[in-house]
SEDO-596679 format. One record per atom (N, C-alpha, C, O): atom name; x, y, z; residue number from 0. Coordinates in Angstrom, 2 decimals. Example, Ala and Ser with C-alpha at 12.3 -4.5 7.8 and 13.67 -1.06 7.14 Angstrom:
% SEDO-596679
@lumlum: N u: 13.19 v: -5.69 w: 7.80 margu: 0
@lumlum: CA u: 12.30 v: -4.50 w: 7.80 margu: 0
@lumlum: C u: 13.20 v: -3.30 w: 7.80 margu: 0
@lumlum: O u: 14.24 v: -3.32 w: 8.46 margu: 0
@lumlum: N u: 12.85 v: -2.25 w: 7.08 margu: 1
@lumlum: CA u: 13.67 v: -1.06 w: 7.14 margu: 1
@lumlum: C u: 12.90 v: 0.03 w: 7.87 margu: 1
@lumlum: O u: 13.41 v: 1.14 w: 8.04 margu: 1
***
This chain:
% SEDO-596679
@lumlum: N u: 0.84 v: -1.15 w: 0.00 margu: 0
@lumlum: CA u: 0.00 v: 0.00 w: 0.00 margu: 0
@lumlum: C u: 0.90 v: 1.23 w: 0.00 margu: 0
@lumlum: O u: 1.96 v: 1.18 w: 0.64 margu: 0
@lumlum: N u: 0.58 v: 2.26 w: -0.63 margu: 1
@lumlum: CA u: 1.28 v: 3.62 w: -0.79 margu: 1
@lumlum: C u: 0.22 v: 5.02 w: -0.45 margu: 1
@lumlum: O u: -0.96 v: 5.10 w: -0.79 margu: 1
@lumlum: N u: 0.88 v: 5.89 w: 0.20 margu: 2
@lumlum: CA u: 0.14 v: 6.82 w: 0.69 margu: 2
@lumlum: C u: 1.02 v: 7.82 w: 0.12 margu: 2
@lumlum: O u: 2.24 v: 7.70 w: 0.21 margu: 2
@lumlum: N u: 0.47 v: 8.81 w: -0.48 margu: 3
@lumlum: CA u: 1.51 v: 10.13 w: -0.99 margu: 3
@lumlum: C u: 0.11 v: 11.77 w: -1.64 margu: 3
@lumlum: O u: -1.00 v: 11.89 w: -2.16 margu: 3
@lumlum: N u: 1.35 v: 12.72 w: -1.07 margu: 4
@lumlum: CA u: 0.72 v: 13.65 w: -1.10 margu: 4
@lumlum: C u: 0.82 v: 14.23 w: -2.91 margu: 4
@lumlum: O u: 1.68 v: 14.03 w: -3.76 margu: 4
@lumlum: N u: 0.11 v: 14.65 w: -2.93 margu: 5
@lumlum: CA u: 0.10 v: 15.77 w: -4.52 margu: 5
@lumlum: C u: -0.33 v: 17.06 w: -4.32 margu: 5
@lumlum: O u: -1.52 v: 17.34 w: -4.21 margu: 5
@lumlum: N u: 0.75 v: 18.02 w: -4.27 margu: 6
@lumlum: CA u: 0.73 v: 19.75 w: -3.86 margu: 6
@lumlum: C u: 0.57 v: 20.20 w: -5.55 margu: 6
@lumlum: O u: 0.63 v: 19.77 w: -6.70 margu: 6
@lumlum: N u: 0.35 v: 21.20 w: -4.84 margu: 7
@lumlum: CA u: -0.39 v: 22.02 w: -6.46 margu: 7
@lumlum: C u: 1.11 v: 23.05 w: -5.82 margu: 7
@lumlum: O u: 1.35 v: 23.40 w: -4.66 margu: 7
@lumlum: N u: 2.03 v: 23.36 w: -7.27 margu: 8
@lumlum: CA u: 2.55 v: 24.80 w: -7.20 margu: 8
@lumlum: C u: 2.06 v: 26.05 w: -6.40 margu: 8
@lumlum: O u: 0.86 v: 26.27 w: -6.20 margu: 8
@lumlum: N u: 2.91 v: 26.71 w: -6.02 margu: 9
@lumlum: CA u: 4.01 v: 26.34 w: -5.45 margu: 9
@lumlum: C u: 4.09 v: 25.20 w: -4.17 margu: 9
@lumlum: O u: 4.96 v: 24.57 w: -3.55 margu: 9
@lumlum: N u: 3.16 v: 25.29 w: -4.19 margu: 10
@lumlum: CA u: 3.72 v: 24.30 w: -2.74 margu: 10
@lumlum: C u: 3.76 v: 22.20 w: -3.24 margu: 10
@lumlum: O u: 2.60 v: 21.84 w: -3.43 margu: 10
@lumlum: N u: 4.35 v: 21.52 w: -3.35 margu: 11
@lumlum: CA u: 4.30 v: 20.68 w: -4.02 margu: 11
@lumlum: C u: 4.64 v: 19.73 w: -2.89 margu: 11
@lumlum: O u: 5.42 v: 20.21 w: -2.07 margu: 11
@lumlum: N u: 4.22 v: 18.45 w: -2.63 margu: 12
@lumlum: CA u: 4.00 v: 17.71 w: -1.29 margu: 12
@lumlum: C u: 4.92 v: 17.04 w: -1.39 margu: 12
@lumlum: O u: 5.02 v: 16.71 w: -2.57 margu: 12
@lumlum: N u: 6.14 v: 16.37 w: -0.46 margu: 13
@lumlum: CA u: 7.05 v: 15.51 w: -0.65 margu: 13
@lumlum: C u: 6.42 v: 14.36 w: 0.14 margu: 13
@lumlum: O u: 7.39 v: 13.74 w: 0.56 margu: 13
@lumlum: N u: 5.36 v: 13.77 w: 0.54 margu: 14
@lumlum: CA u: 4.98 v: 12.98 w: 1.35 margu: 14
@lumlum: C u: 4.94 v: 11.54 w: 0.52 margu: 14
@lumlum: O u: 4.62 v: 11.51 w: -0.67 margu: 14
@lumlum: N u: 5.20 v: 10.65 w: 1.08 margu: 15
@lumlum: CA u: 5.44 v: 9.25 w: 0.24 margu: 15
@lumlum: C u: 5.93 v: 8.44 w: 1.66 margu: 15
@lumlum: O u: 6.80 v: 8.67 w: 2.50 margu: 15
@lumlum: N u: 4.85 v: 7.29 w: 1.46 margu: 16
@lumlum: CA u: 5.55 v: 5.99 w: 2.40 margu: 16
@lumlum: C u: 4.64 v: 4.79 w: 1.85 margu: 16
@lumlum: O u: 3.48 v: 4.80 w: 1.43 margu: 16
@lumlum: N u: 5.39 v: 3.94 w: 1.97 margu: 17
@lumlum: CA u: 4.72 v: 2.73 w: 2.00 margu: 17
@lumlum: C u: 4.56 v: 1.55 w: 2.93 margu: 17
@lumlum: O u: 5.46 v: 1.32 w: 3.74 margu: 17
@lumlum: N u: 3.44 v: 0.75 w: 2.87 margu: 18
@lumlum: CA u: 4.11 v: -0.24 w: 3.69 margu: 18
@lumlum: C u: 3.06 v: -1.29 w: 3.74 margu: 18
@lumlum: O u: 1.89 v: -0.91 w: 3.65 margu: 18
@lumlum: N u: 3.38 v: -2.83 w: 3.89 margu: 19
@lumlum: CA u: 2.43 v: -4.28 w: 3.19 margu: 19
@lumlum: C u: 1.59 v: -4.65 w: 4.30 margu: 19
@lumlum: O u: 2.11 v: -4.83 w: 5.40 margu: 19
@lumlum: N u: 0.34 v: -4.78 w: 4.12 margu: 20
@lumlum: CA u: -0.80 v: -5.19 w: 5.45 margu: 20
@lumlum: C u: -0.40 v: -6.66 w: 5.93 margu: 20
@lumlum: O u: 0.49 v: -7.44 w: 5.59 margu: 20
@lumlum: N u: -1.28 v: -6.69 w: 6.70 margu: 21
@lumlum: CA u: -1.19 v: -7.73 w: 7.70 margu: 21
@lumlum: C u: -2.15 v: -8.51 w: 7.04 margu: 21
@lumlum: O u: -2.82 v: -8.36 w: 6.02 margu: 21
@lumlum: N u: -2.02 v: -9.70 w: 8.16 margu: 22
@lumlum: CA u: -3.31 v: -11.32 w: 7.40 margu: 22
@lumlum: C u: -4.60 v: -10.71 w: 7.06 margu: 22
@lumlum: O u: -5.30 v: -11.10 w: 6.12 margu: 22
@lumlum: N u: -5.04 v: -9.26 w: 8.23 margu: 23
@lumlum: CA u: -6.28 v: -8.83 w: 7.96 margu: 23
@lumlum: C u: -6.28 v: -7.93 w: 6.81 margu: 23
@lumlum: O u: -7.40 v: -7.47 w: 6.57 margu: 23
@lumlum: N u: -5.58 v: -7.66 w: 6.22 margu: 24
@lumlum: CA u: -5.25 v: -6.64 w: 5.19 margu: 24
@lumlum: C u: -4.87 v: -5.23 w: 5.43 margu: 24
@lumlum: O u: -4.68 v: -4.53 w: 4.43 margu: 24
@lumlum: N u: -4.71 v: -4.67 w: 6.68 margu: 25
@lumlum: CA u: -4.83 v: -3.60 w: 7.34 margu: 25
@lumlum: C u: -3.23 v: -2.88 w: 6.95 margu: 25
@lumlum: O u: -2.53 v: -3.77 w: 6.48 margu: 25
@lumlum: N u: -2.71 v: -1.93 w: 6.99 margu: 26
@lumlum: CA u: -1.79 v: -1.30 w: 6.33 margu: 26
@lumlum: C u: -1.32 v: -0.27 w: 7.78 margu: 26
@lumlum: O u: -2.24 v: 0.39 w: 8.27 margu: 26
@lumlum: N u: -0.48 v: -0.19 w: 8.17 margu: 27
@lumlum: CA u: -0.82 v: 1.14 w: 9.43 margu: 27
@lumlum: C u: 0.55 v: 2.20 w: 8.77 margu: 27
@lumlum: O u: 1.52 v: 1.84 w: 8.11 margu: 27
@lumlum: N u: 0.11 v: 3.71 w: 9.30 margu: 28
@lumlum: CA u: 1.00 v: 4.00 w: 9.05 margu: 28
@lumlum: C u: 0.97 v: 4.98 w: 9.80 margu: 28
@lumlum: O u: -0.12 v: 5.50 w: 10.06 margu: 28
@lumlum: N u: 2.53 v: 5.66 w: 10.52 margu: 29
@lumlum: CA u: 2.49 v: 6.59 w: 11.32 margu: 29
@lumlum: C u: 2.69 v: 7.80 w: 11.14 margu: 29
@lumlum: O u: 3.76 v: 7.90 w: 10.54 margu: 29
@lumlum: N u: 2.26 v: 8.74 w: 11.32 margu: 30
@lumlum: CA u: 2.02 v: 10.09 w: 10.34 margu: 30
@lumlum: C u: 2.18 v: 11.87 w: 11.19 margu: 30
@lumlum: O u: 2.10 v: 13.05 w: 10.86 margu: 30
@lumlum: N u: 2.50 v: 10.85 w: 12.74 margu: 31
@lumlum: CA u: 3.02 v: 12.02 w: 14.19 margu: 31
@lumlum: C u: 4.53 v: 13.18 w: 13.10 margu: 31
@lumlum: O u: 4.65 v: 14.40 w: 13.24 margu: 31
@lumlum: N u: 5.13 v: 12.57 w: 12.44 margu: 32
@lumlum: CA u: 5.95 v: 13.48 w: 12.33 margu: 32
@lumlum: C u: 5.50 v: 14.72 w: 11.29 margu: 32
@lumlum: O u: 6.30 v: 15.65 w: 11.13 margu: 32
@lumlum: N u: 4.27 v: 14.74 w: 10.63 margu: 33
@lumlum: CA u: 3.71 v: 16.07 w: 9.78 margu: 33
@lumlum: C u: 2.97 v: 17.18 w: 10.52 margu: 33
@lumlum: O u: 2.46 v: 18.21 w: 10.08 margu: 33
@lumlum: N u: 3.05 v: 16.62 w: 11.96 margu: 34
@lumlum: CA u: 1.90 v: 17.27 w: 12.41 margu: 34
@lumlum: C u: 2.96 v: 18.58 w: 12.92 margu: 34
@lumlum: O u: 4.13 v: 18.41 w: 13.27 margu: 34
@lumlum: N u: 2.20 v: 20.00 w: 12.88 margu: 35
@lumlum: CA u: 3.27 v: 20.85 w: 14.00 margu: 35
@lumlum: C u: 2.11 v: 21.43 w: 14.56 margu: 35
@lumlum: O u: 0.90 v: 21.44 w: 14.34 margu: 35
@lumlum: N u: 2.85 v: 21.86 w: 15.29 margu: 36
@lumlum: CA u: 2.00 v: 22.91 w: 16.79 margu: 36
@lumlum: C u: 0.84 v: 23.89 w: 15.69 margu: 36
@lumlum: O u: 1.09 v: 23.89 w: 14.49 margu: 36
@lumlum: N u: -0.15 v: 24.53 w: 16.12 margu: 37
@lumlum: CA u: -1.30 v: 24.77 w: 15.67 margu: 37
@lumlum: C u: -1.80 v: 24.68 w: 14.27 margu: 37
@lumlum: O u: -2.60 v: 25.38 w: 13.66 margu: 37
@lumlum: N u: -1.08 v: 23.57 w: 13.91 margu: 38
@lumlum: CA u: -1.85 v: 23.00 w: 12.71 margu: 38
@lumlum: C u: -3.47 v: 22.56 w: 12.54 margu: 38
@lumlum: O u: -4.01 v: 21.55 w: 13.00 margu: 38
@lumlum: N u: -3.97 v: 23.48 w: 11.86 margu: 39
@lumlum: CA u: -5.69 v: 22.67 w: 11.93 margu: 39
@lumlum: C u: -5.93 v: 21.32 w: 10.96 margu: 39
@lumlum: O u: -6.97 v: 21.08 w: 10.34 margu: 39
@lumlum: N u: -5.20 v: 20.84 w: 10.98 margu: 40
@lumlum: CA u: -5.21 v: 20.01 w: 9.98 margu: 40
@lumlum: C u: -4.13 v: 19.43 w: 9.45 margu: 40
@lumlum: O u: -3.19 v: 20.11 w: 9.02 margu: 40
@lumlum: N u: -4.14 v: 17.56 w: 9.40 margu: 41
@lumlum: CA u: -2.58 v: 17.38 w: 8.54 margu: 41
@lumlum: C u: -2.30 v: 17.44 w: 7.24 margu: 41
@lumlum: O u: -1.52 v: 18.27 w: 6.77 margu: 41
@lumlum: N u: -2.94 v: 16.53 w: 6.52 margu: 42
@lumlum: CA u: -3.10 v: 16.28 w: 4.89 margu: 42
@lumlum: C u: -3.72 v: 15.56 w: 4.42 margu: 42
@lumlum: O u: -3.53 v: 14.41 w: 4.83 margu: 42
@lumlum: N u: -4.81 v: 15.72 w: 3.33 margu: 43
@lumlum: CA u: -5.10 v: 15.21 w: 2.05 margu: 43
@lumlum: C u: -3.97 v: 14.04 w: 1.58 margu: 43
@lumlum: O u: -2.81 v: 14.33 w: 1.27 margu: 43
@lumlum: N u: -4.44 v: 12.87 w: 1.58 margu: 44
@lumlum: CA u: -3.50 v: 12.01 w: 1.28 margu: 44
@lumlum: C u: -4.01 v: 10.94 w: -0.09 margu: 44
@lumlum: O u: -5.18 v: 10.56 w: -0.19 margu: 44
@lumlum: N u: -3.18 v: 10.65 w: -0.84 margu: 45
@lumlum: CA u: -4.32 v: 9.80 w: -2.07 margu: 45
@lumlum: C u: -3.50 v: 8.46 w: -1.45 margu: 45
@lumlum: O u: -2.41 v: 8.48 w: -0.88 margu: 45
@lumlum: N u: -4.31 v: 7.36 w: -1.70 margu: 46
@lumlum: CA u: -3.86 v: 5.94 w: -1.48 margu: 46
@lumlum: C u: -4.04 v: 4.90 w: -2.40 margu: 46
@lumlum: O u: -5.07 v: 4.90 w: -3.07 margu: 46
@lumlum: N u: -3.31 v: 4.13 w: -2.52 margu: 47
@lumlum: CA u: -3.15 v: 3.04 w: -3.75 margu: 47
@lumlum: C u: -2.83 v: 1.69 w: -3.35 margu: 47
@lumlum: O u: -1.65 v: 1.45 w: -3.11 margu: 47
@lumlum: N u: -3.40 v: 1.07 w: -3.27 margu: 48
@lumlum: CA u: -2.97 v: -0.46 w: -3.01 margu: 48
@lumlum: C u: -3.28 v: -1.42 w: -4.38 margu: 48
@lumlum: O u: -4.06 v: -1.39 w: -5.34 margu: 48
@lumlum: N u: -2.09 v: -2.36 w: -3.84 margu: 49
@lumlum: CA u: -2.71 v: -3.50 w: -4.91 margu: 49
@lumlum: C u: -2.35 v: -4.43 w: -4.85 margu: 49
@lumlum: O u: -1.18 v: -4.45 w: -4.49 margu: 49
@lumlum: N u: -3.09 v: -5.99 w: -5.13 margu: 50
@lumlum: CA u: -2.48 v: -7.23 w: -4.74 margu: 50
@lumlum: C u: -2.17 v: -8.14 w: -5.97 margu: 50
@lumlum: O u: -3.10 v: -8.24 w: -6.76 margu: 50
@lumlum: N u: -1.17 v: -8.73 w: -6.23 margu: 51
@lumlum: CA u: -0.66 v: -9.34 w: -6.86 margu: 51
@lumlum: C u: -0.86 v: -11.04 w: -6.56 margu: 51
@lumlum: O u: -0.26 v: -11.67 w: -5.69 margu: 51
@lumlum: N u: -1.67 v: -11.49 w: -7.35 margu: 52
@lumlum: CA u: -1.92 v: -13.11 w: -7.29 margu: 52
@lumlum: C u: -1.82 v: -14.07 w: -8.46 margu: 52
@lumlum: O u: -2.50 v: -14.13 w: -9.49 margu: 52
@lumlum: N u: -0.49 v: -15.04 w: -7.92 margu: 53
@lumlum: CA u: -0.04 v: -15.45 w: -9.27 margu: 53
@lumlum: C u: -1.35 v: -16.84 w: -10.07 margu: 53
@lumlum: O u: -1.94 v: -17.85 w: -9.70 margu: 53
@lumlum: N u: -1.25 v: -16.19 w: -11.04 margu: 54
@lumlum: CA u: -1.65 v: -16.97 w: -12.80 margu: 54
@lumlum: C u: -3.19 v: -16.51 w: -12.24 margu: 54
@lumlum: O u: -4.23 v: -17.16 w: -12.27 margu: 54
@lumlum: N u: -2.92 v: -15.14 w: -11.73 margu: 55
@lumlum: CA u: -4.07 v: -14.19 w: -11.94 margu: 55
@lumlum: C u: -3.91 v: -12.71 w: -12.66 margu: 55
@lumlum: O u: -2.87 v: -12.44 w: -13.26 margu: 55
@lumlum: N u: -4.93 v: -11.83 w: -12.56 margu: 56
@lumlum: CA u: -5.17 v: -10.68 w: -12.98 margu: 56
@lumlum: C u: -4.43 v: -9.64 w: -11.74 margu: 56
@lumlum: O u: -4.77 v: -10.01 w: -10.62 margu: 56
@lumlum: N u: -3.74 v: -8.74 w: -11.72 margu: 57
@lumlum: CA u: -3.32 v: -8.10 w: -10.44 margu: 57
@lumlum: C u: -4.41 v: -7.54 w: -9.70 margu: 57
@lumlum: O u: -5.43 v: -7.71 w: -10.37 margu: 57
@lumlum: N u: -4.66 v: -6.96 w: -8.65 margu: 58
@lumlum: CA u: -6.15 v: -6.57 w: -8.40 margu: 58
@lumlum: C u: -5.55 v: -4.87 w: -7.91 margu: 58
@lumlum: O u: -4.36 v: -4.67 w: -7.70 margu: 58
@lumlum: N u: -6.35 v: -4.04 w: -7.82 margu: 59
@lumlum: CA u: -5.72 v: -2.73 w: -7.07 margu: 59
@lumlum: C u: -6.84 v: -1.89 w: -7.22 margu: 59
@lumlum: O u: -7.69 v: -1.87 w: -8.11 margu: 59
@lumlum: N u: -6.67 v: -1.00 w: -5.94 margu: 60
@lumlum: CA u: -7.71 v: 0.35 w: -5.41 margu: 60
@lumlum: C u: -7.21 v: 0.95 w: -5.39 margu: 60
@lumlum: O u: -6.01 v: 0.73 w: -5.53 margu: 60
@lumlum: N u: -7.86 v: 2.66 w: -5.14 margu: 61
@lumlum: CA u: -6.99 v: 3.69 w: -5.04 margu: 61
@lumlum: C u: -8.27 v: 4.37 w: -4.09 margu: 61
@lumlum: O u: -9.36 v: 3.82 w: -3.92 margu: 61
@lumlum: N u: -7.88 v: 5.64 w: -3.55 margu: 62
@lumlum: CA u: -8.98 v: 6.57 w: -2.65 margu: 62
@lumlum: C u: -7.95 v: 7.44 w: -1.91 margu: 62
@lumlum: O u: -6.72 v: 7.33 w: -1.88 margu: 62
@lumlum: N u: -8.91 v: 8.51 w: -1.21 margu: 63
@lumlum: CA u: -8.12 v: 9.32 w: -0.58 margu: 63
@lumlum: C u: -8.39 v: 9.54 w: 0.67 margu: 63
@lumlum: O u: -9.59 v: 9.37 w: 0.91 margu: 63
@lumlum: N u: -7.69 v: 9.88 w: 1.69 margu: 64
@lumlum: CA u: -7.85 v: 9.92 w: 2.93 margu: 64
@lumlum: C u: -7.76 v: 11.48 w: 3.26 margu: 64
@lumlum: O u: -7.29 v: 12.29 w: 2.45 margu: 64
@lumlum: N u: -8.35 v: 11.90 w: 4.77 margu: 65
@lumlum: CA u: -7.88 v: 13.06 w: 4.82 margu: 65
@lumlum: C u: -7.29 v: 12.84 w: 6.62 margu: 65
@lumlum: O u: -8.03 v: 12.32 w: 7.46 margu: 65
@lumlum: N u: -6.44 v: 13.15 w: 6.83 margu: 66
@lumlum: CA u: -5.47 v: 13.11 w: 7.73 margu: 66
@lumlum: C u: -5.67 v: 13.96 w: 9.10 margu: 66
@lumlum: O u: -5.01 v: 14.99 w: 9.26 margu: 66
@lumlum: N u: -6.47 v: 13.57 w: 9.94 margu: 67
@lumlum: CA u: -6.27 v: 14.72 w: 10.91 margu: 67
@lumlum: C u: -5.94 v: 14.75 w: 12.65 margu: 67
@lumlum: O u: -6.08 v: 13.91 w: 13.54 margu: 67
@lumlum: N u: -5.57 v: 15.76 w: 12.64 margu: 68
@lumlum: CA u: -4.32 v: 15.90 w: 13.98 margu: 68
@lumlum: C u: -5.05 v: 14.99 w: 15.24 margu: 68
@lumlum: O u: -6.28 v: 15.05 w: 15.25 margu: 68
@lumlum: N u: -4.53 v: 14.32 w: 16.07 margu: 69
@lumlum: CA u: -4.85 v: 13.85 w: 17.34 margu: 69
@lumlum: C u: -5.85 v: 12.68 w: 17.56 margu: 69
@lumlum: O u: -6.16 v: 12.39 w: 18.72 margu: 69
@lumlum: N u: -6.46 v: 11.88 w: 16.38 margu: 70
@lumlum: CA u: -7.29 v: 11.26 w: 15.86 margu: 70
@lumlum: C u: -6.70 v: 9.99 w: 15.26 margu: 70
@lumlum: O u: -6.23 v: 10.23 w: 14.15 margu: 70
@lumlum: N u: -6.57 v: 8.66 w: 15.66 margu: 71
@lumlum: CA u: -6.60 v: 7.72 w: 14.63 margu: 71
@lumlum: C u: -7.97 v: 7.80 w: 13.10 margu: 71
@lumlum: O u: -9.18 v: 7.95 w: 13.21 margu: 71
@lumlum: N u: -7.20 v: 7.64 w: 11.88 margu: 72
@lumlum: CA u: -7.46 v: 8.00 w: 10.90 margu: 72
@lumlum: C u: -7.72 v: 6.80 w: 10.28 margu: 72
@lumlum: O u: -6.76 v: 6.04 w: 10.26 margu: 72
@lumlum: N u: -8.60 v: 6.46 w: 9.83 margu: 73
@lumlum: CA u: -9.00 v: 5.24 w: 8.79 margu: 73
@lumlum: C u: -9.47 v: 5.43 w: 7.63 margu: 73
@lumlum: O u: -10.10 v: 6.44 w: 7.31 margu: 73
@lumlum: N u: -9.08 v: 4.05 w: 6.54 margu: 74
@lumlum: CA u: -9.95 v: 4.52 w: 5.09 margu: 74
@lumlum: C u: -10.00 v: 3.03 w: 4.80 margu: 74
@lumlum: O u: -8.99 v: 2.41 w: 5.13 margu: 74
@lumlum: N u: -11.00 v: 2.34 w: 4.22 margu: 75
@lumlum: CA u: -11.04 v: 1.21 w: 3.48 margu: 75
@lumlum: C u: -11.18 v: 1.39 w: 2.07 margu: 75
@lumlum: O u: -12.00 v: 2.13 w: 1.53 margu: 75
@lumlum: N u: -9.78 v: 0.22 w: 1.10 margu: 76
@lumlum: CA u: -9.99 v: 0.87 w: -0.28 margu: 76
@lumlum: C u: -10.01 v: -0.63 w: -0.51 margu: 76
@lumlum: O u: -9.26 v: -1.48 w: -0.03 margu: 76
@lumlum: N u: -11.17 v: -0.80 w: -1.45 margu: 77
@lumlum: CA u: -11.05 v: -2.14 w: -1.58 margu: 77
@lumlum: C u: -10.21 v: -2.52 w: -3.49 margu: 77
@lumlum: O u: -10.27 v: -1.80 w: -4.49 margu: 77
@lumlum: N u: -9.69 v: -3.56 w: -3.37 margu: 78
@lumlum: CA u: -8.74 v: -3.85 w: -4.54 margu: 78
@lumlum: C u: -9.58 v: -4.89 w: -5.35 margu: 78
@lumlum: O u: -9.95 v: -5.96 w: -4.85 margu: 78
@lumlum: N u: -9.85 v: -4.51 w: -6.65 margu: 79
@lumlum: CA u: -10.23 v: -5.09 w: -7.46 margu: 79
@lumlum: C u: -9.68 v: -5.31 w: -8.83 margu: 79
@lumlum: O u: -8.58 v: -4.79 w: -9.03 margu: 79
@lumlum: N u: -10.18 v: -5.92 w: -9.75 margu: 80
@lumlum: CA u: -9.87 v: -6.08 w: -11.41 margu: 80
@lumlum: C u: -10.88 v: -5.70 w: -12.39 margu: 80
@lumlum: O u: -10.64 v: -5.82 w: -13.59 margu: 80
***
């Protein structure tokens, strides 16, 4: 699964991480270091997953999350063909 930001000029997002779910499919990711002191808000995040199953079709979702301060944050994207 990949999480990454897309800034519009000038401001252009360097945000990018990835990382592979668990048996439940769940993906976690930790996101404490964007946050600063009176931020109303962290980020707009787009997300992409996709699963690869052999002498199959690859399957993959995409969606966007929106990120916010002090709150565990969830999104379900489901992966299809």
């Amino acid at each position: 699964m990949i999480i990454y930001g897309e800034g519009t000029p000038p401001r252009v997002s360097n945000i990018a991480d990835t990382a592979v779910s668990n048996s439940a499919g769940e993906a976690m990711f930790n996101l404490n270091y964007m946050r600063k002191a009176g931020q109303a808000g962290v980020a707009v995040l787009n997300i992409s997953a996709n699963k690869n199953i052999p002498g199959s079709s690859p399957l993959a979702g995409s969606d966007i999350i929106k990120v916010v301060e002090q709150t565990t944050n969830s999104e379900t994207v489901f992966v299809q063909n």
